[in-house]
Structure formats: C-alpha cells, structure tokens
RONUZA-956871 format. One record per atom (N, C-alpha, C): residue in one letter; x, y, z. Coordinates in steps of 0.001 Angstrom, whole numbers, plus 524288, in hexadecimal, padded with zeros to 5 digits. Each point is the difference from the previous one (the first is absolute). Layout:
AXYZ...
END
This chain:
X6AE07C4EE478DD3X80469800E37FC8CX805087FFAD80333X803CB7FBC07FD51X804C7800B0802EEX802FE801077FC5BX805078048E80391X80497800F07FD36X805B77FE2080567X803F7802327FCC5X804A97FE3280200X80297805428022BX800E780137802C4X80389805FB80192X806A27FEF17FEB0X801B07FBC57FEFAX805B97FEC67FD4BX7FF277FA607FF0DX7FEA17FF017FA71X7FE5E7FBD67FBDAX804557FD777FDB2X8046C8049080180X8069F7FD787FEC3X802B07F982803CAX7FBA68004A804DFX8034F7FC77801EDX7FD1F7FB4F7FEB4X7FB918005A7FD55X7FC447F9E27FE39X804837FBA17FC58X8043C802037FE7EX802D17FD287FDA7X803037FBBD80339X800F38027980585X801857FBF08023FX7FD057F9758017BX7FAEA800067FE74X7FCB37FB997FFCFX8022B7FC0D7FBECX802B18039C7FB53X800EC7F9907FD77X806C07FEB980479X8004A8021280238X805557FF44804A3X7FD2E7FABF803F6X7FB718013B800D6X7FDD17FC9E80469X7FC0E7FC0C7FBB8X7FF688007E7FC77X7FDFB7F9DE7FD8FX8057C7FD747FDD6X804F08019F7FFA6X8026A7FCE07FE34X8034E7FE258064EX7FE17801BC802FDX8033B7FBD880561X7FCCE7FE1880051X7F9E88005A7FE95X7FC147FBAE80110X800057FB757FD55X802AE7FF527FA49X8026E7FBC77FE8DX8037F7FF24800AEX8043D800FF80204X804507FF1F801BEX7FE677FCC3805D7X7FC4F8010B802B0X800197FC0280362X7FAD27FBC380022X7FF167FFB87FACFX7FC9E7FB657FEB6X804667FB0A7FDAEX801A7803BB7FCC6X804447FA687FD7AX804877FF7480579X8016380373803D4X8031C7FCD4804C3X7FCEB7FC5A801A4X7F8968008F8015CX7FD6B7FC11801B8X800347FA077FE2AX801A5800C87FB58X7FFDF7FA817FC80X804D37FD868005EX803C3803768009BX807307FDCD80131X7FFF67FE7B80565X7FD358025F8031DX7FFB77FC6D804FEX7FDAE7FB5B80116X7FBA3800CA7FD6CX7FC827FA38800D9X802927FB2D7FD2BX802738038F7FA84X803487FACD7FCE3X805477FF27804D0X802AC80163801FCX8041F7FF8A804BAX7FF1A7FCC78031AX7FA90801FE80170X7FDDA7FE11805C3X7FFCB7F8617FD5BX7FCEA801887FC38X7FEA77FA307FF0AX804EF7FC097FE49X804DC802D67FE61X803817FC307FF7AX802657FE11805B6X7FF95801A78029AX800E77FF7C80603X7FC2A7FC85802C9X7FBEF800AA7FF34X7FD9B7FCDB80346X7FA777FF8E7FDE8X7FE2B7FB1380032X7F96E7FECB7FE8BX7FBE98027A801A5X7FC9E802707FDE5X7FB908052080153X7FCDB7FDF58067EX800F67FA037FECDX7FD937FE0F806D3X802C58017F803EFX8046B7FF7B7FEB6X805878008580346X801358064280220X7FCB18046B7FD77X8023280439800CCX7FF00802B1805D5X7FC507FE66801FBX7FF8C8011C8059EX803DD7FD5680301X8025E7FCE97FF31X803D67FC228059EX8042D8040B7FD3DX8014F7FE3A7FB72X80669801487FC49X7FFA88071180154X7FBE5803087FEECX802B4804D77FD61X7F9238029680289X802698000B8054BX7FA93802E780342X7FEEA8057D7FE1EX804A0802AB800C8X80183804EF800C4X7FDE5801F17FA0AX7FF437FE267FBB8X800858001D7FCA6X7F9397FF777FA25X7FCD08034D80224X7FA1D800087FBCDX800A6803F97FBB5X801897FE607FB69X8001F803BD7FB2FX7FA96803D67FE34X7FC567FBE280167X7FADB8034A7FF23X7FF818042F8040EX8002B7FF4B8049FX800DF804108035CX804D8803D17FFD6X804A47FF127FD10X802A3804D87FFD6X7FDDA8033D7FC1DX7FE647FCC77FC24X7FE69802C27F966X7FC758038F803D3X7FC1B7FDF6800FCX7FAB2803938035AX8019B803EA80163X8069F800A680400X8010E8043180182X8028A804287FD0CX803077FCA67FCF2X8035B8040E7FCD5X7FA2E802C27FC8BX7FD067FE0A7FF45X7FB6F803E57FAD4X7FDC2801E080325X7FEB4800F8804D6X7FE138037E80478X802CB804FA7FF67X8051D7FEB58003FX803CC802FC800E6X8005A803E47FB0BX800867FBF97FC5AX7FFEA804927F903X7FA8E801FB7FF72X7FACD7FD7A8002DX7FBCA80328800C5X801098062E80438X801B87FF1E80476X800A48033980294X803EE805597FD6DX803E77FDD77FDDFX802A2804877FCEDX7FF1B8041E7FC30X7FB627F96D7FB31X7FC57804547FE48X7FACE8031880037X8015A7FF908056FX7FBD5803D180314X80250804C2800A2X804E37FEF380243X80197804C0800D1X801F3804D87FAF5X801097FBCD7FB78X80155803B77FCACX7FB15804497FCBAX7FBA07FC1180051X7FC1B8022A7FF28X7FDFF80671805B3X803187FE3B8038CX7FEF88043E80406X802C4804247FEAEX8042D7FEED7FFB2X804518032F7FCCDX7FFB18054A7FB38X7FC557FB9F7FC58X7FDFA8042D7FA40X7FD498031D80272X7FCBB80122803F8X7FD5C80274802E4X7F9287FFFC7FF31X7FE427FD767FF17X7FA117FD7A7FC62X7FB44805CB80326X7FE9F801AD7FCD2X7FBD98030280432X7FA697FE4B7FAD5X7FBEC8024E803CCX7FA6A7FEFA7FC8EX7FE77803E38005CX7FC01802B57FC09X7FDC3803C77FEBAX7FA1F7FE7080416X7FF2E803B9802E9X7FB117FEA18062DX7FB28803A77FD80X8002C8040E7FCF8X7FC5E803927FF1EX800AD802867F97EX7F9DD7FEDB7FE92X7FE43800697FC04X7FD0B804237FF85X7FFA0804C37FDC6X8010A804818001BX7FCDB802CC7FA3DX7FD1C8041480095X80092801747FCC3X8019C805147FCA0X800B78012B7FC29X80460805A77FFADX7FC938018A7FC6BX801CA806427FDD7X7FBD5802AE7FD52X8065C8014E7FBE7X7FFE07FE0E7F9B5X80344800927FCCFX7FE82802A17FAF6X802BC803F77FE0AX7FEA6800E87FB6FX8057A7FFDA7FC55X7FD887FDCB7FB27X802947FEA37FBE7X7FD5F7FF2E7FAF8X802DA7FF1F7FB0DX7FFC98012E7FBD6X7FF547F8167FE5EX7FD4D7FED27FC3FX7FF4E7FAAB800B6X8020E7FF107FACEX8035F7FBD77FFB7X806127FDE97FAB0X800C17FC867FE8BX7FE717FDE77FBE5X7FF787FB187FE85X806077FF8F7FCE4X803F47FC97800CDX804427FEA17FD08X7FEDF7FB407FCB9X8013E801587FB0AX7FFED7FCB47FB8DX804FE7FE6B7FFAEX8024E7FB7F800A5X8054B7FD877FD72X7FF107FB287FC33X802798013B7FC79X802BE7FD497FBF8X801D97FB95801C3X7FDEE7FC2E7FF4CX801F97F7EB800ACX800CC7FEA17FA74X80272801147FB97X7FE6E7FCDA7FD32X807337FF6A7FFD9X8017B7FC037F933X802F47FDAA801F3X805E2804F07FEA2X7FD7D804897FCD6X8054A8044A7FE93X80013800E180507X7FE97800A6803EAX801B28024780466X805F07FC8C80342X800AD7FCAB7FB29X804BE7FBE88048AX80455805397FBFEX80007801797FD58X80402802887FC6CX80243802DF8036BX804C07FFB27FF38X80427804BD80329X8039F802C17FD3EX7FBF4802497FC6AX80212805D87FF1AX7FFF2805508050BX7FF577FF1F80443X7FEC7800D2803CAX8009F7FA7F803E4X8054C8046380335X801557FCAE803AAX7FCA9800CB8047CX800717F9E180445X801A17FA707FE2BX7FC4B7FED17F8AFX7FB68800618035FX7FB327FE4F7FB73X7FCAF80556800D7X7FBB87FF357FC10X7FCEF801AB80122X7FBE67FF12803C2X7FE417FDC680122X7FD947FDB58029AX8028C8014C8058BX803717FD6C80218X80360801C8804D1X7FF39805B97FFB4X800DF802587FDAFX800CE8061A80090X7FB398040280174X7FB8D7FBF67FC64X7FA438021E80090X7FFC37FECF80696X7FFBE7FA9E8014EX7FE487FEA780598X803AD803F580381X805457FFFC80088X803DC8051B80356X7FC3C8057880090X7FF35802257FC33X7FD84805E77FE6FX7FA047FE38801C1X7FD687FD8180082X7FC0F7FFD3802E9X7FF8D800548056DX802EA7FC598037DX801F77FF7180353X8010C8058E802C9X800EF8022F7FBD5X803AF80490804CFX7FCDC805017FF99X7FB647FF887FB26X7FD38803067FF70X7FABA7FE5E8045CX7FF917FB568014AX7FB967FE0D8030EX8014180358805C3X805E07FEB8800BDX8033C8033F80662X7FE458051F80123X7FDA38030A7F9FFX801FB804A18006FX7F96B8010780242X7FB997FDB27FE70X7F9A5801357FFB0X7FF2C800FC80687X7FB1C8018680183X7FEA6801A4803B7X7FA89801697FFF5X7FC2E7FA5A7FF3CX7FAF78010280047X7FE34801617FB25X8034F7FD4B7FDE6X7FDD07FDE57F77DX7FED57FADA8015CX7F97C7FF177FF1CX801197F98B7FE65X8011D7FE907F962X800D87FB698029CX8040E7FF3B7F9B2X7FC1D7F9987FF03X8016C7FEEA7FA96X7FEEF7FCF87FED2X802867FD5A7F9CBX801477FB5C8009CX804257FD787FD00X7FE487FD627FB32X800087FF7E7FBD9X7FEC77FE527FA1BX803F57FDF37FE0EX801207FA318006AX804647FF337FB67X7FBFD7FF937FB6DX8043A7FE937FB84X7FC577FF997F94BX804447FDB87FD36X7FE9E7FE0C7FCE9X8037E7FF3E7FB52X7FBD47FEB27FB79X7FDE57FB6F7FD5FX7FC537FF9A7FBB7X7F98D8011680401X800E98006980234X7FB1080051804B5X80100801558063DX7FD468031D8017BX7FFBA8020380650X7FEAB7FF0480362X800A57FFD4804AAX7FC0A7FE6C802F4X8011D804C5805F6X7FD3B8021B803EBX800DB8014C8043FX803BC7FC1A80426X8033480003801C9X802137FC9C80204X7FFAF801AD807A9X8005A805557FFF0X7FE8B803BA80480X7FD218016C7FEE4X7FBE68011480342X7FA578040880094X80417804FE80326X7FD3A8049F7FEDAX800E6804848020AX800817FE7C806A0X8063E80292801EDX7FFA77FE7580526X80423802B7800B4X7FE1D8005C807D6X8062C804648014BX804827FCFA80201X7FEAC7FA40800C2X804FA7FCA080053X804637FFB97FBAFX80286802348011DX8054B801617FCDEX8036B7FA907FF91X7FFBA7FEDB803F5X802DA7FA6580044X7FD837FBB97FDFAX7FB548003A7FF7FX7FD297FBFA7FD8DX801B27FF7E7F9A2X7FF6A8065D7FF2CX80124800B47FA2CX805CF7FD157FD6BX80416801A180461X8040E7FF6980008X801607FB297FF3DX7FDB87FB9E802F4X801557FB847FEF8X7FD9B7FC7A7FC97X7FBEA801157FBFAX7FDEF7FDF27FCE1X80299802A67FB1FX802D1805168018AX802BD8023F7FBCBX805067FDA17FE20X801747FD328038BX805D87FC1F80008X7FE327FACB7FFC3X7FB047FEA97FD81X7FEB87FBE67FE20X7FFCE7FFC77FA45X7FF63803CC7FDF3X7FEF0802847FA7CX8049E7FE637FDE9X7FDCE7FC817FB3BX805B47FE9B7FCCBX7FDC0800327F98DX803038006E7FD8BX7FF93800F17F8F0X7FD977FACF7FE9FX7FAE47FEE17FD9BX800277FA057FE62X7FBE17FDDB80496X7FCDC8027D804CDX7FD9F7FE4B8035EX7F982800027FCDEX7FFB2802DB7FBADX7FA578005F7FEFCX800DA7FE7B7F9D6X7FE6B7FADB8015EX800477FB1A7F9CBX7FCD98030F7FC8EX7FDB78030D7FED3X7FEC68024F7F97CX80458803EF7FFE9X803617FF4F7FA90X8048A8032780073X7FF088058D7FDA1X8026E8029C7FDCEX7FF52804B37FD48X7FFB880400806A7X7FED08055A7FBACX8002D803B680465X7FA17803497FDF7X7FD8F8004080363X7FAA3802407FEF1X7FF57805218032EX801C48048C7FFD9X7FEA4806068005EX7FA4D800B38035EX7FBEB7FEEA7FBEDX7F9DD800568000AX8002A7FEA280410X800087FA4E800F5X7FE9E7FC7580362X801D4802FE80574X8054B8001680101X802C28035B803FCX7FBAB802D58014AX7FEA38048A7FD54X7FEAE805147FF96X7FAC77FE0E802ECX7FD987FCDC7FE31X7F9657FE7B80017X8005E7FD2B80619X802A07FBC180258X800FC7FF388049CX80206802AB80364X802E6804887FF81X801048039680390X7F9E08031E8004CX7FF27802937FEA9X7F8AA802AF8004DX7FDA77FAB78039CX800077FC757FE47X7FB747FCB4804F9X8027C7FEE980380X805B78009A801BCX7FFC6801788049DX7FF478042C804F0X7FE928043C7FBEFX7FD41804D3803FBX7FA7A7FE9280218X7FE3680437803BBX7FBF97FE6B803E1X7FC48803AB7FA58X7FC747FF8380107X7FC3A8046F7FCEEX7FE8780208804F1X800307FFC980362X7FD69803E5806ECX804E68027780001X805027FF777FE1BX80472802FB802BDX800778059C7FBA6X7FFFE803C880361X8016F8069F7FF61X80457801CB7FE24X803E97FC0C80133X8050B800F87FF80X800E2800C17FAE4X80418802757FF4AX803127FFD67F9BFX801DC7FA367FF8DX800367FEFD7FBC9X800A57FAFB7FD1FX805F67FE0A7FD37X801E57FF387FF54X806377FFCA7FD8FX801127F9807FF69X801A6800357F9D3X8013F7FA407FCFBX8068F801B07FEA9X804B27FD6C80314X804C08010F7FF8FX7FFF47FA407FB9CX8023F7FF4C7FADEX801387FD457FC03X805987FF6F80017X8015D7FADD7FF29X804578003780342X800D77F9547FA51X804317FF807FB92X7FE8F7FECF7FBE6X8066E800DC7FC9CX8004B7FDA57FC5DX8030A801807FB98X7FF00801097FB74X7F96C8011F8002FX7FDC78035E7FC24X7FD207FB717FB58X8035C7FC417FED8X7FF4C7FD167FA8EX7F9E07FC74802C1X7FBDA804957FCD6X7FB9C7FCBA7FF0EX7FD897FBCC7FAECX7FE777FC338037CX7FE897FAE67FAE1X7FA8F8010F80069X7FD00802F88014BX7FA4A7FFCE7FF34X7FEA5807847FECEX7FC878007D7FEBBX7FC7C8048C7FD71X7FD88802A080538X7FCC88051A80052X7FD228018E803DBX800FC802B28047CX807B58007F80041X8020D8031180477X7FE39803D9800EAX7FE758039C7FB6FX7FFC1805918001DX7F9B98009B80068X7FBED7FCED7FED5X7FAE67FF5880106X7FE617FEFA80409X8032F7FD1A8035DX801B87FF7480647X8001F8045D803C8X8057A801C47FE9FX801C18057180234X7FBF1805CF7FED1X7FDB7800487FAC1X7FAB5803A87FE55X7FA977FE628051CX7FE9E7FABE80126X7FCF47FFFB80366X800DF800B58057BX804977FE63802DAX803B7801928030FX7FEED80642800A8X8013A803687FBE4X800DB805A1801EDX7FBF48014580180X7F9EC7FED57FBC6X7FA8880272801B2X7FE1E7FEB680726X803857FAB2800E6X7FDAF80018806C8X805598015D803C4X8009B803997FCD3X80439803B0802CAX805C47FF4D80278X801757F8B67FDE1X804247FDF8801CBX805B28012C7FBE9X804678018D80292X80431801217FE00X803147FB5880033X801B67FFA97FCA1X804797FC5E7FE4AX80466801EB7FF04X803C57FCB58033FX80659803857FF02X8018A7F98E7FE13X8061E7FFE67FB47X800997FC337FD10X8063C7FFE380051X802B97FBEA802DBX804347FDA18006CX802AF7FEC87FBBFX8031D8011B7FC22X8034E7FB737FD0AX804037FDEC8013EX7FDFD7F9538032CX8039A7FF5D80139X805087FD707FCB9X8015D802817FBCCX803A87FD607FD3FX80394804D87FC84X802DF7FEE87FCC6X8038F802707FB99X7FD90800077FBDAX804248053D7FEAEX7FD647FFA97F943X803BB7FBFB7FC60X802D77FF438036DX8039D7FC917F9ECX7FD647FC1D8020DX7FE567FCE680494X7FDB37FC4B8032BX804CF7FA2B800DAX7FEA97FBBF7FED9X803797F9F17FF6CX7FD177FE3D800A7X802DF7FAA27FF6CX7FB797F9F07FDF7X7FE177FF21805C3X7FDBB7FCE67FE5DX7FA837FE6980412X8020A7F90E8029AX8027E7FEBA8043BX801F77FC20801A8X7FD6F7FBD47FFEEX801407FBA07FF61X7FBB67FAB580139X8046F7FC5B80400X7FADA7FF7C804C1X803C57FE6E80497X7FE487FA3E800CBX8026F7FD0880296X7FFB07FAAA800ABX7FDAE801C4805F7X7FE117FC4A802FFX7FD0E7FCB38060DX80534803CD80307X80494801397FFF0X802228006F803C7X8025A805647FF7FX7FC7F802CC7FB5FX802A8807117FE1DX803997FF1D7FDB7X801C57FBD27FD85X80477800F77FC9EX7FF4E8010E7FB87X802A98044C7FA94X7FF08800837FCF8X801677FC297FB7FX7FD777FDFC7FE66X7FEBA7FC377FB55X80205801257FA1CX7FD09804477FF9EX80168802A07FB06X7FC32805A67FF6FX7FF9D801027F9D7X7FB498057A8015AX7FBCE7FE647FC04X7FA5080285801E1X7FC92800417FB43X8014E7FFC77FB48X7FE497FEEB7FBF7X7FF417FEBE7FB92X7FB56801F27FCA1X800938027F7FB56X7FD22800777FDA2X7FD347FB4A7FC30X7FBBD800767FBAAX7FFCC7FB5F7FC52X803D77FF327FBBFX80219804237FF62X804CA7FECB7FCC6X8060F7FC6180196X7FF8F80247806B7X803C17FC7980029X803C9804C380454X7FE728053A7FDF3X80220803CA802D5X800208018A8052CX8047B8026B80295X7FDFB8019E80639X7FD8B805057FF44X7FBBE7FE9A80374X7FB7980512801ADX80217804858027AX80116804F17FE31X801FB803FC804CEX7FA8D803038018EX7FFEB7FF0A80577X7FB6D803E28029AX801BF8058A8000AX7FC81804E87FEDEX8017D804F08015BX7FBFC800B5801A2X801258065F80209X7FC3080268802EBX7FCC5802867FB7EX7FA55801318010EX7FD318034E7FCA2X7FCF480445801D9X8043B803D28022AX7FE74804228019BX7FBCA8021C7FDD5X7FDF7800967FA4BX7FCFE802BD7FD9BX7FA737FF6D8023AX7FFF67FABF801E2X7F9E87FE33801A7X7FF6A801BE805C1X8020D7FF8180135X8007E8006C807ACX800228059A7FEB6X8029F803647FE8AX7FF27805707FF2EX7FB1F7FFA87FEB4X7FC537FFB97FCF3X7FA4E8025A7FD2FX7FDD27FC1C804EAX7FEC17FC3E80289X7FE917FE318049AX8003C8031E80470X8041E802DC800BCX7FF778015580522X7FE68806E47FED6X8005D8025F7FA52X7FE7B806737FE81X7FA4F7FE06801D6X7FDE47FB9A7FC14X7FAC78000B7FFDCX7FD4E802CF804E1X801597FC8B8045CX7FDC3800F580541X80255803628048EX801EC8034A7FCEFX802DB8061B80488X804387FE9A80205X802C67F9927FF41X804527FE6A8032BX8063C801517FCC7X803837FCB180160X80540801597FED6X802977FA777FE8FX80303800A07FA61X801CA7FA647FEB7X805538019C801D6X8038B7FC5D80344X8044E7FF7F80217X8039D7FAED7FCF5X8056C801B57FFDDX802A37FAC27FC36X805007FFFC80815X7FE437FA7D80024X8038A7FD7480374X805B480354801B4X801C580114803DFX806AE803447FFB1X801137FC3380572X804097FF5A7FF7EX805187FC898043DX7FED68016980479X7FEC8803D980130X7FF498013280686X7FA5B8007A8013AX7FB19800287FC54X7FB147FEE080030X7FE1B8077A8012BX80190801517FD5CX7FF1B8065280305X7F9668015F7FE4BX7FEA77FBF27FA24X7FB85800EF7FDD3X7FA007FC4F8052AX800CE7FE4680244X7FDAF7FED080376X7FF0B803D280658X80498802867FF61X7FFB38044D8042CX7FCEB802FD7FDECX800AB8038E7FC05X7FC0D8025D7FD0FX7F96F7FE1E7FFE7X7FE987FB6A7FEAFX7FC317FEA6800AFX7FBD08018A80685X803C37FE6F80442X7FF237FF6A80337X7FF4980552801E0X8030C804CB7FE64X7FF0D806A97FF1BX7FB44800B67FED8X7FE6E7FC2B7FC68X7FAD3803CE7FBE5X7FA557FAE48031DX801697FCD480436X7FAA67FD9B800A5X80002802E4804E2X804E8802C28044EX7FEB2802E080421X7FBE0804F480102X800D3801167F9DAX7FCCB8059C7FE73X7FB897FE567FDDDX7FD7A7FBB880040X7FB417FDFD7FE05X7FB6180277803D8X7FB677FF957FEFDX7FB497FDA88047FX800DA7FC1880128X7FF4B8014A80645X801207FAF78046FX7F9847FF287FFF3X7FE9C7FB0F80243X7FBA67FE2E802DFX8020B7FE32805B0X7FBDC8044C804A3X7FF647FC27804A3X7FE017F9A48008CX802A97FDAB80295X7FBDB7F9F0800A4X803047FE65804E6X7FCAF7FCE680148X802167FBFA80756X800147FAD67FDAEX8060880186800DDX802DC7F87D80102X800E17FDBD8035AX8008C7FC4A80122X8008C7FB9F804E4X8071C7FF64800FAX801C680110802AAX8053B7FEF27FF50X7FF0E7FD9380756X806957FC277FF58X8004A7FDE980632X804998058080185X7FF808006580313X8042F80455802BAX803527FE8F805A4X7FE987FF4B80363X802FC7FDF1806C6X802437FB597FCEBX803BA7FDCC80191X803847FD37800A5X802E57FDB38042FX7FF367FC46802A3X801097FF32806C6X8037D7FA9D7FD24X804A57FEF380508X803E27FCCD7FE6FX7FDFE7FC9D802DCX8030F7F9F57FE9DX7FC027FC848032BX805187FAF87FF11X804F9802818002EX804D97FBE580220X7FF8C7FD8D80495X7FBDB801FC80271X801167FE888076DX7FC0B7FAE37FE82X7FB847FE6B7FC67X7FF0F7FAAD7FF89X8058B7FBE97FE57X801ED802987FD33X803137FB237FC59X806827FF6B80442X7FF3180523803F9X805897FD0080487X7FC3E7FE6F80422X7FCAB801158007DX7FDFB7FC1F8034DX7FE677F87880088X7FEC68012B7F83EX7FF777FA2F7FDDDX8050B7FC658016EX804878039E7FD04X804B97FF1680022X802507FD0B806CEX80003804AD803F7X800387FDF780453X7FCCC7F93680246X7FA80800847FF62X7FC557FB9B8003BX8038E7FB757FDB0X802647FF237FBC7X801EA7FA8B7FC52X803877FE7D80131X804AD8069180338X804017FDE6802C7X800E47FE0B805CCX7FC6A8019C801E8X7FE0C7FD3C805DDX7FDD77F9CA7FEBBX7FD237FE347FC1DX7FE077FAC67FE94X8062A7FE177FE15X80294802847FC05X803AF7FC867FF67X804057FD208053EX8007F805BF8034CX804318013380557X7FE6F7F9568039CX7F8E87FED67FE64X7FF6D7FC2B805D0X7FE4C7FB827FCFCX8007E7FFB37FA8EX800A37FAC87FF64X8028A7FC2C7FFC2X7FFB57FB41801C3X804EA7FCBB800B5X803637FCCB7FC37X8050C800137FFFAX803B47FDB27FB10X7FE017FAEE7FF91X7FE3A7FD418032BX800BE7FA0B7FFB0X7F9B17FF5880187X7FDF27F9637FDC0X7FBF68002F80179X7FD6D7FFEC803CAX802477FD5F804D3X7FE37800D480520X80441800838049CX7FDD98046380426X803988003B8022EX802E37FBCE803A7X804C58005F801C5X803037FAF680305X7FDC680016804FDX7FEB57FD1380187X7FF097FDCB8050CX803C98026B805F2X7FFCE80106801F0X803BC803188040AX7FE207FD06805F7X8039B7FD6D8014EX800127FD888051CX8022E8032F80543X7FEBE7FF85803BEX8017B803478053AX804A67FD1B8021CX8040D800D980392X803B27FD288022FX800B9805698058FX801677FB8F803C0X7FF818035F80402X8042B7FBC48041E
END
C-alpha cells in the first residue's frame, strides 16, 4: 500500500508534462530550421556541433529527472507490515436513495449532495463499525460488503449519482431486504440499517420488511432526506444542466415531498428513530450516539500499519538520469583533436 505524506505537491507533474511538450514541439522547430539550412547529408560537415535527437534525449532526461524529484517531494512512503488488530464494533449497513427525486433541491445543494456530505462525516466519526453501503431506487443491490475501510466506502460513495440504477421508482422493501443480506449470520454484533431516502415509496412491503428486520434483532434508524413542502424533480442533460422538470401524465410538474409518516412506522417498527434531515446534520450525530451504546462484537482485522518513506529511491533515480544526461554528447561524434608541439 502506497500513500503520499504531502499529496499537495503531485500537482506540480502536470508542471513537468507540460515542459515535456514544450520541448517536443522545440524538437520539431529545430529539425524544421536545421533542414532549411542545410541537407540532412550535409549536417555533419555544415552543423557538427549540432544533433537534435541527442539534445531532445537530453532535455527528457532532464524533465524525467524533475519528475522524479517531485514525486520525492510528495513524500511517497509504503505500508511494510501487515498486522493484525483486535476491533470491536457495531456492524451498519447504509441504505441511500439513487432514484431520480433525489436530484430535487428542496434541500440545498440537492439532495443527493447533501445525503453523500452527512455520510461522509458520519463515516469520520466510526471507530471499528463495519459499514456497509446499499444504494436502491426501483431495486437494490449491496454495492459494499460490510468493511472497516472507510475510504473504500467513501469513494464509491462519491460515485453514487440519482439515475445510476436503470429501474426507476423508489423501492423501501427492496432497500430494507438488501441491507439484511449484507450482515454476516456468524457476526454477534448489533445490527443497524441507517435509511437514508425521501420517503416517497412506489412499491408495497416496507413495513413487512422492517417487521422481519426487528424479529432478527436489527434496528433501523430512517433519514428524510427531503421537505415537507418538497420541489420538482430536475431532468438534467449529459453535462448537469437543467433541462426542465418531471412531468406528470397530465402534463403537470411532479412535486416530490417527504413522507415522514412511513419512515416513522419503519423505523418505530424496529426499536429505531425516524430523523427529518436539519442544515447542520445534527440528526446523524445522534445516530452515531445511539450505535456507540450498542453491543460491540470483538473480531481481528488485517490493517497495514508501519509506513517507511522511500523518496531516497526516486532522488536517487532522479540523480542516475542527471549524470546520463550531464555525459552525453550534443553532437554526434566527438571532434577529432590533434597534438601540436
């Protein structure tokens, strides 16, 4: 496993690929030069001093060499030891809402944006919860298996967009029913389905869901992520631009609201707590209150831990390309040198 100890300075690489074209197209203004001057046979008598392929050679020695060093710079270290730790935690399956009300911004930016933020910062807060990720909209699927990579979660979580899972509608059940298969049946731990949603179900069975849910002892806490007055539901073109809004068959715009009523009897059902979305996310802190006080399960995870830096390859590389550039010669062969005495 490699990381960066200051990942801020990797930006300077597009600095050193753009002098690396910058001295490809000089390579071509010289050779076009060279050749108005003198015939490609001619260039050894006419213009000794003078091999374009051999400067190009040096100058990309030279920019290879730089971005060596910048890469030395970010500070690159590797993870040397694989380890194992003894963790206990509460195991959390997050259900989010993909379908397409989630582009609505009755809730700023969107919904959707707002859901992914409040996850995010609720993921920062865990400490030996594995978690595990469910988008849904007309259908579910596990997208994360239960895991203590946070970052893993994280970045498949900022892949998640409204409209990614082609059967449309919003299916509750389904949610409900794919979060349960992603628990272990060997794991001890307390169980927790965070619903995370704007409530408006198009299918039947939520609450037949959540009833089987409680008997194997899993709590469900229920997000709304939306308003009660709610707004229309956006239709975006290839590049996020808004187009216009849903439509009903009449002809009408669709307003999405929230339907607290269901997410409430969803989350009573099973001992949990229905939460309606607030600006600073305080209903997610809360959550994160009531899974600390859960039953933990012990278990041994594999985590990498040592971290050893390993810049002294990439200035050493660095050094190596600039010593090859330092003794190679401008011209193609060297001049002849006579004695006089």
């Amino acid at each position: 496993m490699i990381r960066f100890a200051h990942p801020e300075y990797l930006f300077l690489l597009w600095l050193v690929g753009l002098i690396a074209v910058i001295i490809f197209f000089e390579y071509k203004w010289r050779l076009s030069a060279m050749r108005k001057w003198a015939k490609e046979p001619l260039w050894d008598a006419a213009l000794p001093d003078r091999a374009p392929g051999m400067i190009l050679l040096k100058r990309l020695l030279l920019t290879g060499a730089l971005g060596m060093l910048v890469l030395a710079l970010s500070g690159p270290q590797v993870g040397t030891k694989l380890v194992e730790v003894t963790r206990e935690g509460a195991d959390v399956a997050i259900a989010v809402d993909v379908s397409q009300s989630m582009l609505t911004e009755d809730i700023t930016p969107n919904r959707m944006m707002k859901a992914r933020h409040e996850i995010q910062k609720f993921l920062s807060d865990l400490r030996g919860d594995r978690v595990a990720l469910v988008p849904f909209a007309g259908v579910a699927f596990v997208q994360v298996p239960l895991t203590l990579d946070y970052s893993a979660v994280n970045s498949i979580l900022n892949a998640l967009e409204p409209g990614m899972i082609p059967q449309p509608g919003t299916s509750l059940s389904a949610a409900i029913k794919q979060s349960m298969r992603a628990f272990s049946d060997e794991s001890k731990a307390q169980r927790v389905i965070i619903l995370i949603t704007d409530g408006e179900d198009h299918e039947q069975g939520a609450l037949d869901e959540a009833k089987e849910a409680a008997k194997e002892g899993v709590i469900i806490y229920t997000v709304g992520m939306a308003s009660p007055t709610g707004g229309p539901i956006p239709e975006k073109d290839e590049r996020g631009r808004i187009t216009g809004y849903k439509k009903d068959e009449k002809g009408g715009t669709v307003i999405s609201r929230l339907d607290d009523k269901l997410l409430s009897e969803i989350a009573k059902t099973t001992g949990g707590e229905f939460y309606r979305a607030t600006s600073v996310g305080s209903e997610f802190k809360d959550i994160f209150r009531k899974i600390a006080g859960l039953d933990k399960e012990q278990f041994e995870a594999k985590e990498y831990t040592d971290y050893e830096d390993r810049f002294q390859w990439l200035l050493s590389a660095a050094l190596i390309l600039i010593l090859i550039a330092e003794f190679l010669p401008r011209s193609r062969r060297k001049k002849k040198q006579g004695f006089t005495g």
